[in-house]
py3Dmol code that shows the C-alpha trace and the ligand (Angstrom):
import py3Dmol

protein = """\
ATOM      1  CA  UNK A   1      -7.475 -14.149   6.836  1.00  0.00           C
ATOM      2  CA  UNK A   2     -11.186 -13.818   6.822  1.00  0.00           C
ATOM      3  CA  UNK A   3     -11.175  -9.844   5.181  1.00  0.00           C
ATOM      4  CA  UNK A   4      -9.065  -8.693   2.294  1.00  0.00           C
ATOM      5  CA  UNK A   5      -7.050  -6.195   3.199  1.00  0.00           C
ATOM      6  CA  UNK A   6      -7.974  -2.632   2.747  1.00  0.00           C
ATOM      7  CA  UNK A   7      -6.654  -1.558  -0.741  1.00  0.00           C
ATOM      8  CA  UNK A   8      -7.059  -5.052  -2.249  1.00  0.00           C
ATOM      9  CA  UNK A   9      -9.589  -6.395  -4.561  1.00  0.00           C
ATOM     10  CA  UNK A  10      -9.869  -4.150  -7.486  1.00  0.00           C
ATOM     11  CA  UNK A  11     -12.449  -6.054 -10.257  1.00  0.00           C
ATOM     12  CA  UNK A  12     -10.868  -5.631 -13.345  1.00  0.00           C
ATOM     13  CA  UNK A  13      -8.600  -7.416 -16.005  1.00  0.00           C
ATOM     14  CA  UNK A  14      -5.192  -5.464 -16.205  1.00  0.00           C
ATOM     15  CA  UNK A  15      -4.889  -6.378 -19.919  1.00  0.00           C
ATOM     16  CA  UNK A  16      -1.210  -6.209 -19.738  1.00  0.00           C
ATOM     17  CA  UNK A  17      -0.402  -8.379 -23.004  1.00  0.00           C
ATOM     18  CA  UNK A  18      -2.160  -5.580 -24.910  1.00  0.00           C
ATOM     19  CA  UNK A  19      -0.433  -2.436 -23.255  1.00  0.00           C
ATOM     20  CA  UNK A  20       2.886  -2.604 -26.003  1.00  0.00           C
ATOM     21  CA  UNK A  21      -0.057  -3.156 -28.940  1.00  0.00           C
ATOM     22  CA  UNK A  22      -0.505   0.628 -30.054  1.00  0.00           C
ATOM     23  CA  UNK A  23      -3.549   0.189 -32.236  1.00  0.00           C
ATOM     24  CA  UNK A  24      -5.004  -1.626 -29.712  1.00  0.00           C
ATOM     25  CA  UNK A  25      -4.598   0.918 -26.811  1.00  0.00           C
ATOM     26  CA  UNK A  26      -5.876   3.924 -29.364  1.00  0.00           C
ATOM     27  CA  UNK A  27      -8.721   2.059 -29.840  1.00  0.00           C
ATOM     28  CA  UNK A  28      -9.358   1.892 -26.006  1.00  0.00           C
ATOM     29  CA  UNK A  29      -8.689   5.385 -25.718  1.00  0.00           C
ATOM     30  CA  UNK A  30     -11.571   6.192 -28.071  1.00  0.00           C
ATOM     31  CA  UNK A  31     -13.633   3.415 -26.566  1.00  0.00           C
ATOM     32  CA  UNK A  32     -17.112   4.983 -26.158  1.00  0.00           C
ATOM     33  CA  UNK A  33     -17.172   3.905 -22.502  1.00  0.00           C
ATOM     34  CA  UNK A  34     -13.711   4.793 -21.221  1.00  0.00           C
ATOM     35  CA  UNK A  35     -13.387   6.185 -17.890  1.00  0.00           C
ATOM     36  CA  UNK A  36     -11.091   7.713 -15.691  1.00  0.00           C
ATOM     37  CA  UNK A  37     -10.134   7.698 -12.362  1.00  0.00           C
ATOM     38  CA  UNK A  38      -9.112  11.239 -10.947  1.00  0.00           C
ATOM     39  CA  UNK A  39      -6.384  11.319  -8.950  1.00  0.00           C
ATOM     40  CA  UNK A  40      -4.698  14.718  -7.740  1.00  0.00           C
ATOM     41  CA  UNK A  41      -2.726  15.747  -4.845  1.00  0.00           C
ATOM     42  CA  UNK A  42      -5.524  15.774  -2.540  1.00  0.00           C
ATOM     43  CA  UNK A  43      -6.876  12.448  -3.089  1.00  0.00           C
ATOM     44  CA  UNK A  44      -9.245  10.332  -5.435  1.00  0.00           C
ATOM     45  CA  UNK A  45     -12.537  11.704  -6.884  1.00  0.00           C
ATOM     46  CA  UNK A  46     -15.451  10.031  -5.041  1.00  0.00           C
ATOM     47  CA  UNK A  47     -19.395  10.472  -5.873  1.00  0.00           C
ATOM     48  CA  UNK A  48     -22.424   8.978  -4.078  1.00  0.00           C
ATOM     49  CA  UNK A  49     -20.173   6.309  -2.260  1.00  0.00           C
ATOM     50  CA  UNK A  50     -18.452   4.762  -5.161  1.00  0.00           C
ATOM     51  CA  UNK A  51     -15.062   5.733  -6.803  1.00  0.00           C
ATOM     52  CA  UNK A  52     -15.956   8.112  -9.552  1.00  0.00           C
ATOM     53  CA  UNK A  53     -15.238   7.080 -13.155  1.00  0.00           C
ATOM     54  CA  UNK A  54     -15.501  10.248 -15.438  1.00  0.00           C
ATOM     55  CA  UNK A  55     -16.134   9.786 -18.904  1.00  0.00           C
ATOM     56  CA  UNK A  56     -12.323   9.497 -20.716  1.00  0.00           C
ATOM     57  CA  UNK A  57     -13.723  12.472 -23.053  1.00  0.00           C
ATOM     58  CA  UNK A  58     -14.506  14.382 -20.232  1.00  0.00           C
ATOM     59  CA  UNK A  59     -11.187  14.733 -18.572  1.00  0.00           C
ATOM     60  CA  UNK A  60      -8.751  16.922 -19.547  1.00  0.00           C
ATOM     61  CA  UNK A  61      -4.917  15.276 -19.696  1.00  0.00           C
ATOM     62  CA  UNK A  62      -2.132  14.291 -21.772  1.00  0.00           C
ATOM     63  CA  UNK A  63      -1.874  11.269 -20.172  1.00  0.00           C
ATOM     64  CA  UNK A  64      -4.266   8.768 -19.503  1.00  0.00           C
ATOM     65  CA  UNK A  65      -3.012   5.724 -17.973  1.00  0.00           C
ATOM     66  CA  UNK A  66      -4.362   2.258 -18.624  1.00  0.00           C
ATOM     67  CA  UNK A  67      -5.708   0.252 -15.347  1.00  0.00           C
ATOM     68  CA  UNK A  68      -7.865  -2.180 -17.122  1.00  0.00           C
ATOM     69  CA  UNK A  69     -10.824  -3.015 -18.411  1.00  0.00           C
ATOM     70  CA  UNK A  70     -13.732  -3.965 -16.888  1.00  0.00           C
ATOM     71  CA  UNK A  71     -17.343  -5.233 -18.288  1.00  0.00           C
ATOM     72  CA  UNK A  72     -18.474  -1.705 -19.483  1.00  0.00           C
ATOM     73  CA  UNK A  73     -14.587  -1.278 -21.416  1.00  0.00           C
ATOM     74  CA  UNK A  74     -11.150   0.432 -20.280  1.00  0.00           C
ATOM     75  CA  UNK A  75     -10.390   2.256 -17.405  1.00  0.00           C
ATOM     76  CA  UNK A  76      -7.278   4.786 -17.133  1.00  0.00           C
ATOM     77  CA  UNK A  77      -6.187   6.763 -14.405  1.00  0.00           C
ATOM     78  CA  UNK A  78      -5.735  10.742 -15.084  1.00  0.00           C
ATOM     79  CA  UNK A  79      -3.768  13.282 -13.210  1.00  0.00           C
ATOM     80  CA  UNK A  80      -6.207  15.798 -11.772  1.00  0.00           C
ATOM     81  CA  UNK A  81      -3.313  17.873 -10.282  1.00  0.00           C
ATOM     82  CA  UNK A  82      -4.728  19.970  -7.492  1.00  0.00           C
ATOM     83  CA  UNK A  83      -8.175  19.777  -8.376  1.00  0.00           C
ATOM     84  CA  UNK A  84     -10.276  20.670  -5.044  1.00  0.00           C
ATOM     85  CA  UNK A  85     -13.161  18.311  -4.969  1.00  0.00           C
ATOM     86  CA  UNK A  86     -10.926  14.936  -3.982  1.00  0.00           C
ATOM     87  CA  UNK A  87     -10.990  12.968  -0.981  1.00  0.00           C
ATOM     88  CA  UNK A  88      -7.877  11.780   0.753  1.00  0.00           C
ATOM     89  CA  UNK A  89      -7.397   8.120   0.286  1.00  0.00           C
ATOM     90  CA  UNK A  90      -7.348   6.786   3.501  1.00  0.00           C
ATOM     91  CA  UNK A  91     -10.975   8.387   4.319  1.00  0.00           C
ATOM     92  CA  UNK A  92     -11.759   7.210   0.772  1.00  0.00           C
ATOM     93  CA  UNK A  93     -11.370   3.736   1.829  1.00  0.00           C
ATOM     94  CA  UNK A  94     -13.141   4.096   4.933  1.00  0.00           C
ATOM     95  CA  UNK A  95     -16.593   4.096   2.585  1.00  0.00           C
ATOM     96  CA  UNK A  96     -15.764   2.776  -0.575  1.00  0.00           C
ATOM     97  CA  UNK A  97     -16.415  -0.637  -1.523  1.00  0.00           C
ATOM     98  CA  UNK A  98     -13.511  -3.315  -1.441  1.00  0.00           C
ATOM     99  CA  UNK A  99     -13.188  -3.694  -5.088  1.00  0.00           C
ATOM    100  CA  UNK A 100     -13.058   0.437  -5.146  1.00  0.00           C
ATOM    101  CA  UNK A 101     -10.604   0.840  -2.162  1.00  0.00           C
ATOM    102  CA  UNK A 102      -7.807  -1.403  -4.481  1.00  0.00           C
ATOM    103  CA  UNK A 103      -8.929   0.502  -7.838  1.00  0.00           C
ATOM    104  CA  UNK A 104      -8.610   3.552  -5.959  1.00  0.00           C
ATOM    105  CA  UNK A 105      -5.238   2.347  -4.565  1.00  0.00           C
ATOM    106  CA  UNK A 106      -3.797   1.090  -8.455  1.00  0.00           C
ATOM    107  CA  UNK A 107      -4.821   4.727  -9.668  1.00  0.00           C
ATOM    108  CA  UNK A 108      -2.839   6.564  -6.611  1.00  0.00           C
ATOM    109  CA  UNK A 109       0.316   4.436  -7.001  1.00  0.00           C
ATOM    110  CA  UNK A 110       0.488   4.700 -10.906  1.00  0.00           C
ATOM    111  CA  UNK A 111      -0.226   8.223 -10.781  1.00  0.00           C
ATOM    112  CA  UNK A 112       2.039   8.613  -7.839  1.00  0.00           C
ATOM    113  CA  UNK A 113       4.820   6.904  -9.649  1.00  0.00           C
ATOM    114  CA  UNK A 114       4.682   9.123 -12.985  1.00  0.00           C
ATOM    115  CA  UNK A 115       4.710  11.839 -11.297  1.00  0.00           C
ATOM    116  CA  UNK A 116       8.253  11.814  -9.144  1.00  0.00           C
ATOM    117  CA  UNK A 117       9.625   9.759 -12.296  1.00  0.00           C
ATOM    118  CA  UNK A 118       9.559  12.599 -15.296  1.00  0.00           C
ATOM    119  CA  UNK A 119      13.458  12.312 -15.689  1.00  0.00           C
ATOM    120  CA  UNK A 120      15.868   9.690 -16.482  1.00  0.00           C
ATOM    121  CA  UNK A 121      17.260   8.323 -13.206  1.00  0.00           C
ATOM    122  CA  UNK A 122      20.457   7.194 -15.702  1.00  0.00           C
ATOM    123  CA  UNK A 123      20.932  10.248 -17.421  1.00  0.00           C
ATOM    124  CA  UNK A 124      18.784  13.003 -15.980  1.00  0.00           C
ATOM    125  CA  UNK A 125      16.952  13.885 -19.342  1.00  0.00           C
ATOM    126  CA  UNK A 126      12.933  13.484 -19.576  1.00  0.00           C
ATOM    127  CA  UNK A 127      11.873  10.645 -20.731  1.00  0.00           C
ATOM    128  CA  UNK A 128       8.249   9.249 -22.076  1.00  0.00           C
ATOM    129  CA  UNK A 129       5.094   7.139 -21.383  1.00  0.00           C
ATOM    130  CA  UNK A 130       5.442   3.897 -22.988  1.00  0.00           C
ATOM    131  CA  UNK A 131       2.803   0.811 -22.695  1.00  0.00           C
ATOM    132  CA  UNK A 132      -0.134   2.669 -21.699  1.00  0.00           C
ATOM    133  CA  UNK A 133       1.387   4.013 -18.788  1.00  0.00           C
ATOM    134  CA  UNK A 134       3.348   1.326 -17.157  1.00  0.00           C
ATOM    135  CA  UNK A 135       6.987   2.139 -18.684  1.00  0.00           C
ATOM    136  CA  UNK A 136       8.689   5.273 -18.827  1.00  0.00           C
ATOM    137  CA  UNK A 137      11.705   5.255 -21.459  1.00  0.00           C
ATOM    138  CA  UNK A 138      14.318   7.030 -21.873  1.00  0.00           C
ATOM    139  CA  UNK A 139      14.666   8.704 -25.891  1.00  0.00           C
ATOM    140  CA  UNK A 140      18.609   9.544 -25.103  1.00  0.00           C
ATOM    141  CA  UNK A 141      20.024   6.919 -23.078  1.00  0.00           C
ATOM    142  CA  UNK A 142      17.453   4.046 -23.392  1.00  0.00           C
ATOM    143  CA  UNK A 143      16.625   2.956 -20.601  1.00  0.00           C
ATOM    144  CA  UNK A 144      13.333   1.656 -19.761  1.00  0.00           C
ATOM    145  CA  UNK A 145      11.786   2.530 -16.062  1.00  0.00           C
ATOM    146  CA  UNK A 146       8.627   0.772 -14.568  1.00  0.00           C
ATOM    147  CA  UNK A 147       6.958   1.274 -11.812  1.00  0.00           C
ATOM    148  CA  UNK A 148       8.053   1.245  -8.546  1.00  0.00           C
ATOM    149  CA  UNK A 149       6.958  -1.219  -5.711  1.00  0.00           C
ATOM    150  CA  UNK A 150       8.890  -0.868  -2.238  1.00  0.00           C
ATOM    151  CA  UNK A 151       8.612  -3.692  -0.037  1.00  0.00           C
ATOM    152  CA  UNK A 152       8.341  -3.509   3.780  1.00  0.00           C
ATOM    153  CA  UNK A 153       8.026  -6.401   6.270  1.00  0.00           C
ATOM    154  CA  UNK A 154       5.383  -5.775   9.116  1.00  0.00           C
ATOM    155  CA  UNK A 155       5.415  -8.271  11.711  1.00  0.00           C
ATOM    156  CA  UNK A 156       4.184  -9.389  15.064  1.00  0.00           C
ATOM    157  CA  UNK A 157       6.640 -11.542  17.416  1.00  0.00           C
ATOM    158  CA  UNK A 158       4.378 -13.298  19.620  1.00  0.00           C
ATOM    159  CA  UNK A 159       6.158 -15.552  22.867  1.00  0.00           C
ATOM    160  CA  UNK A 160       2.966 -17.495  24.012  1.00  0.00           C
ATOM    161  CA  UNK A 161       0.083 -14.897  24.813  1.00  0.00           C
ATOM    162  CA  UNK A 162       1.880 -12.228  24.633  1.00  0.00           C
ATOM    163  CA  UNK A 163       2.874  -9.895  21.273  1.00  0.00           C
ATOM    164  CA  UNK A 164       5.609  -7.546  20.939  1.00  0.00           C
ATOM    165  CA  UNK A 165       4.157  -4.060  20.029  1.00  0.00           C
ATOM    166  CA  UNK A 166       6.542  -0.841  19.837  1.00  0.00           C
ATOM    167  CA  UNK A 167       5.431   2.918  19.318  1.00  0.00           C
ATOM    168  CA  UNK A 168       6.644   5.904  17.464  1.00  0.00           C
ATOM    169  CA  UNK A 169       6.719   9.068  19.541  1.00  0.00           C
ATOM    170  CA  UNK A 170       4.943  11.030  16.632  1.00  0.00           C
ATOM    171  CA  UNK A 171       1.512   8.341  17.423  1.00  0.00           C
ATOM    172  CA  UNK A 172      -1.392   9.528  19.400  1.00  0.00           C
ATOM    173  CA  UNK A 173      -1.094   8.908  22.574  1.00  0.00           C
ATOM    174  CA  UNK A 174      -1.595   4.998  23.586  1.00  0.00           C
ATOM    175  CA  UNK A 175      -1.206   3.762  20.052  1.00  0.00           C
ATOM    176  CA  UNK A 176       1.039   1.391  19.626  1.00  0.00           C
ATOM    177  CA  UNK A 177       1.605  -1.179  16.507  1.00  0.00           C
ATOM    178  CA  UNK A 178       3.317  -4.062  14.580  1.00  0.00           C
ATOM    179  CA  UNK A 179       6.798  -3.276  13.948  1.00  0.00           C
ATOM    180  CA  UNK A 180       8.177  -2.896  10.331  1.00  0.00           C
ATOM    181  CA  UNK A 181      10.910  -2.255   7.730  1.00  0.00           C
ATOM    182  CA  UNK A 182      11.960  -1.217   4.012  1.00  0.00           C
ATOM    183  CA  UNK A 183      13.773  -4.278   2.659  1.00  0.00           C
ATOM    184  CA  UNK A 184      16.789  -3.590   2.163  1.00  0.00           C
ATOM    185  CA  UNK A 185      18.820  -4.337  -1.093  1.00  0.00           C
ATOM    186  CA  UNK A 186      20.494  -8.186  -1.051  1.00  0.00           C
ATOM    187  CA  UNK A 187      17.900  -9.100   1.677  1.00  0.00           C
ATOM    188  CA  UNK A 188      15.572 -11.953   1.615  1.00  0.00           C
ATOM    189  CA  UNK A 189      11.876 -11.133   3.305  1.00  0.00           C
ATOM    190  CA  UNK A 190      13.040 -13.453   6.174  1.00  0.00           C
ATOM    191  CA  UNK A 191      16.306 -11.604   6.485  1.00  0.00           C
ATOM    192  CA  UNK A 192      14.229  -8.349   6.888  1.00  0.00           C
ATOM    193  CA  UNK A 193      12.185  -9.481   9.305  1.00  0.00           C
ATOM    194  CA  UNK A 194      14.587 -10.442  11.551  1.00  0.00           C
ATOM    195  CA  UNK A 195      17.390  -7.108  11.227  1.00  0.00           C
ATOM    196  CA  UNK A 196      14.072  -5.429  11.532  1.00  0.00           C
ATOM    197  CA  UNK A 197      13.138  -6.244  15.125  1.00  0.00           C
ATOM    198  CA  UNK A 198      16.529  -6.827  16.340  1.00  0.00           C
ATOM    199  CA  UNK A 199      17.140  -2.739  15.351  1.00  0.00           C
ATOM    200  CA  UNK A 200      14.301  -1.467  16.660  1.00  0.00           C
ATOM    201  CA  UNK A 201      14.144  -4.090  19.643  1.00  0.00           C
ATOM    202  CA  UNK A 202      16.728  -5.939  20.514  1.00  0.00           C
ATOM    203  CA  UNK A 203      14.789  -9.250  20.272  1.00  0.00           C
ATOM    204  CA  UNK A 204      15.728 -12.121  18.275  1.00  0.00           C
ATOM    205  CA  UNK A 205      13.524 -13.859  16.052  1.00  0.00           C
ATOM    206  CA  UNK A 206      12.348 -17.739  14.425  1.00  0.00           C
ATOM    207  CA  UNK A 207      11.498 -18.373  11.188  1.00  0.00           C
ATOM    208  CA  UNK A 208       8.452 -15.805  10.488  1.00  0.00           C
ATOM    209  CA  UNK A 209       5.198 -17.310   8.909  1.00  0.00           C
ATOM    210  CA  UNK A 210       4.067 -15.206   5.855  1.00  0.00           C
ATOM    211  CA  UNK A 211       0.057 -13.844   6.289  1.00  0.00           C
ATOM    212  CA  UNK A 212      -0.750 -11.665   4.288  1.00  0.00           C
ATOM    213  CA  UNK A 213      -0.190  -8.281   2.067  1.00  0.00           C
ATOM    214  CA  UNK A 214      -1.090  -4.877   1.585  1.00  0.00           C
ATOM    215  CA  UNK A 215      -0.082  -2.080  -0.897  1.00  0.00           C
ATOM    216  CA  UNK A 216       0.156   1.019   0.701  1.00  0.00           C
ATOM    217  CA  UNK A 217       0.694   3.738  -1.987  1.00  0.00           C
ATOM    218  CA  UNK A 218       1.641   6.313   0.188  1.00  0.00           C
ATOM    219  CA  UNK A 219       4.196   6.562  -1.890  1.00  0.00           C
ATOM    220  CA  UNK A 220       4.787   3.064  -3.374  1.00  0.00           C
ATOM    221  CA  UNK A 221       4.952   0.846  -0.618  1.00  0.00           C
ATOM    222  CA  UNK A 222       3.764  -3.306  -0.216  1.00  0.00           C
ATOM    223  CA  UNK A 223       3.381  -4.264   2.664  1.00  0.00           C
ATOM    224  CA  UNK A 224       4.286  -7.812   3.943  1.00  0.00           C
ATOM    225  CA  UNK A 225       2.356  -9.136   6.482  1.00  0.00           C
ATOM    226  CA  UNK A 226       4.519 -11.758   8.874  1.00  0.00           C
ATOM    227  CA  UNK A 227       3.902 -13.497  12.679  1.00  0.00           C
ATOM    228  CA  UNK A 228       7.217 -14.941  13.991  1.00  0.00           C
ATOM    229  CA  UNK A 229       8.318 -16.291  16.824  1.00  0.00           C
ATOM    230  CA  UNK A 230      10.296 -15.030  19.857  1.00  0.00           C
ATOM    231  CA  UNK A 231      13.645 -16.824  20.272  1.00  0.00           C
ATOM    232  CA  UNK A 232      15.522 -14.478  22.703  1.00  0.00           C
ATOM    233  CA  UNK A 233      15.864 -11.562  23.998  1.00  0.00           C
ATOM    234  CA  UNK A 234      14.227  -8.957  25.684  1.00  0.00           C
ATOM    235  CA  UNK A 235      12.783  -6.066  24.361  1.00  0.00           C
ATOM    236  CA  UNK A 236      14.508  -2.284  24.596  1.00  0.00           C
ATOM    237  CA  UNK A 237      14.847   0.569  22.478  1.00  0.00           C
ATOM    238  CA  UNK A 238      17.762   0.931  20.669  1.00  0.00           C
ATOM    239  CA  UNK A 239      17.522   2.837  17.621  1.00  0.00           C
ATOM    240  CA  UNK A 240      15.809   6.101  17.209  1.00  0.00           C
ATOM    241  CA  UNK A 241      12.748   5.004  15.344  1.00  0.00           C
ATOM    242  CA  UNK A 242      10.645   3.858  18.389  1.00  0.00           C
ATOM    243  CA  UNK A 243       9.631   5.530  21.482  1.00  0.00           C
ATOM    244  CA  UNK A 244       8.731   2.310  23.210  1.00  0.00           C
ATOM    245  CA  UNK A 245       8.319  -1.453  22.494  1.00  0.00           C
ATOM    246  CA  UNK A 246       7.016  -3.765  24.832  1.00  0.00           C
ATOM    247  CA  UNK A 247       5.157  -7.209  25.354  1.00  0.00           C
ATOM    248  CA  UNK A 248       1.680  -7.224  25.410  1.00  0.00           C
ATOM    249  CA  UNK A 249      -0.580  -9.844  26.540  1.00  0.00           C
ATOM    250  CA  UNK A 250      -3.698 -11.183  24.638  1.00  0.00           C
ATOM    251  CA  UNK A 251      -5.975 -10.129  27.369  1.00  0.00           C
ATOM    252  CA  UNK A 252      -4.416  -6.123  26.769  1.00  0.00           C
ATOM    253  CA  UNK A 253      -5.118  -6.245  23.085  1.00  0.00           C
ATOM    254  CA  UNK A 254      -8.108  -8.061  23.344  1.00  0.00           C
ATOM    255  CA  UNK A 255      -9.428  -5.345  25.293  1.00  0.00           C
ATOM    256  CA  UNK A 256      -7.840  -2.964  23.474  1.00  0.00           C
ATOM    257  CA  UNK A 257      -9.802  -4.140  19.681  1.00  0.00           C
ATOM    258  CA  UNK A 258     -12.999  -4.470  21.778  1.00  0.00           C
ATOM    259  CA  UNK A 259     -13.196  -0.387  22.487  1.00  0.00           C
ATOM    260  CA  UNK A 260     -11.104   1.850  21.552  1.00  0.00           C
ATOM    261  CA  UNK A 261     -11.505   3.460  25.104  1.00  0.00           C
ATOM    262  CA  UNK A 262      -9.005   1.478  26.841  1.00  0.00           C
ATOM    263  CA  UNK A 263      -4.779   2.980  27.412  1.00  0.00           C
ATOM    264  CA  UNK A 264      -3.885   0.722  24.681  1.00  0.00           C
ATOM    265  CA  UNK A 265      -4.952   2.204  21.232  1.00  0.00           C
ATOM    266  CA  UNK A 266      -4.668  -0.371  18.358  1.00  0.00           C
ATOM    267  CA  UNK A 267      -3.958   1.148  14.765  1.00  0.00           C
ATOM    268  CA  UNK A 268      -6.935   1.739  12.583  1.00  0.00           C
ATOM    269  CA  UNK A 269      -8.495  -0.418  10.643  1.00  0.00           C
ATOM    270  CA  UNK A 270      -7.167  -0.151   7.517  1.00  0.00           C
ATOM    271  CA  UNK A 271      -3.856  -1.042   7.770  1.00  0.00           C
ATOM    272  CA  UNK A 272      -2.863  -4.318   7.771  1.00  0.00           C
ATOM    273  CA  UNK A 273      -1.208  -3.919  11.031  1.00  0.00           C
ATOM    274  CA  UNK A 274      -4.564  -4.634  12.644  1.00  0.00           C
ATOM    275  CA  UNK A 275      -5.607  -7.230  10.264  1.00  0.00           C
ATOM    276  CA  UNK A 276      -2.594  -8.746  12.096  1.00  0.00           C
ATOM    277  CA  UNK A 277      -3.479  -8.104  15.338  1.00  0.00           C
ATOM    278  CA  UNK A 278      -6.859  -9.386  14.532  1.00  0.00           C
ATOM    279  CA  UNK A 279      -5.714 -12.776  13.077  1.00  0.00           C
ATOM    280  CA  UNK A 280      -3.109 -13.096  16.076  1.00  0.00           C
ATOM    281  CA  UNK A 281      -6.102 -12.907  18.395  1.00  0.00           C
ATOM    282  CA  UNK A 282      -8.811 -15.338  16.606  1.00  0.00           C
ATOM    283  CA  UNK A 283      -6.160 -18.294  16.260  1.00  0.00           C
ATOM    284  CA  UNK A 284      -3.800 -20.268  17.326  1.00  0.00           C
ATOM    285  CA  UNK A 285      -0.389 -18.371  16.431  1.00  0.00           C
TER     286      UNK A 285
END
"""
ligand_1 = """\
1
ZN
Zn 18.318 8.301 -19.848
"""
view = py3Dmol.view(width=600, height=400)
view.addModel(protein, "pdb")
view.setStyle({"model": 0}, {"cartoon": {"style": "trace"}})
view.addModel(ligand_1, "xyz")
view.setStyle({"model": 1}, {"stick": {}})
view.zoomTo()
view.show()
């Protein structure tokens, strides 16, 4: 892959064989240079095309979560609730630097995470921020709760020059896109890939070739980037997921990343569906 993916990259040390040392992590949250990233329902706080860091001091909540630290000292992320001056984070990531794009991604999913995980899923009581913000434990039952990563295979299944492509009816018109999966529990990546396509096309796959990854904290998801090959089977809609799926051939989608005028719309940018596409068209798979 030439690019990192969108939501990659963030420049900083995640200092996680400090975050259970509590002297240390006061002493970061007093650190004269600590900074926060805001995150709130609407988005992450953005200033003169960079992520905005606010001075720790500055920002008003109970609490800060620990990112990293970068050359300048720690960085947290803060809750800014519904504050109004936040930009969504897709059209955040359209401007912002790579390195800010994955900050700005860490700080969503974190944030994201604490807040729809206040109570106990073992015994329904609240439970508490524990190393600088990536545990929440449980003060009546025990139980310790990190963070939440969901993993979802995304994969093209290419049969010479052509790609298999489906489309969800709720798309703009003409869009169409890899198809892709939660992993389920007991399932292997591989295993997911190929239940995956089978459900939503009827086509049976190879052995898929691992490309690349993306988290996509909209909640809490990682995506898993995968090409595999065709082995039989022709495509048809059979669950209720997709609208359409189809084969297209390299000439279509060629056309189709070249303007976005064409029938066949691509997805955007961003999303490592398209960083598929685009590696599926400059080589050899
Ligand atoms: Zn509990």
């Amino acid at each position: 892959m030439s690019d990192p993916n969108t939501f990659t990259g963030a420049v900083l040390d995640r200092a996680g064989e400090h975050r259970t040392d509590d002297a240390w992590l006061a002493a970061q949250l007093e650190h004269p240079h600590a900074r926060a990233v805001l995150v709130g329902t609407g988005g992450v706080g953005v200033a003169g095309g960079r992520l905005r860091l606010a001075p720790l001091r500055d920002v008003a909540t109970e609490e800060p979560l620990l990112l990293g630290l970068d050359e300048e000292g720690p960085i947290f992320a803060a809750d800014a609730g519904a504050a109004a001056d936040l930009l969504g984070l897709r059209d955040a990531a359209a401007t912002l630097p790579q390195s800010d794009s994955g900050l700005a991604a860490y700080a969503v999913a974190l944030v994201s995470w604490h807040r729809r995980h206040r109570f106990c899923a073992n015994c329904g009581n609240p439970t508490e921020v524990r190393e600088a913000g990536h545990l929440r434990h449980c003060p009546v039952c025990g139980a310790d709760h990190h963070p939440r990563t969901d993993p979802v295979v995304i994969m093209l299944v290419t049969r010479g020059d052509d790609v298999l492509l489906g489309r969800q009816a709720a798309w703009p018109p003409g869009r169409y896109s890899a198809l892709a999966g939660f992993v389920e529990p007991g399932e292997s990546l591989e295993e997911a890939v190929a239940r995956e396509v089978q459900e939503e096309s009827g086509v049976v796959v190879g052995p898929p070739r691992y490309i690349s990854s993306q988290p996509w904290p909209f909640p809490a998801q990682l995506m898993l980037g995968f090409i595999a090959p065709w082995a039989s089977g022709e495509p048809e809609v059979n669950d209720h997921e997709l609208e359409d799926t189809r084969w297209f051939t390299r000439a279509e989608v060629r056309a189709a990343a070249e303007s976005d005028d064409g029938e066949l719309k691509l997805p955007p940018r961003l999303a490592i569906a398209r960083r598929l596409i685009e590696h599926w068209l400059a080589g050899s798979d």
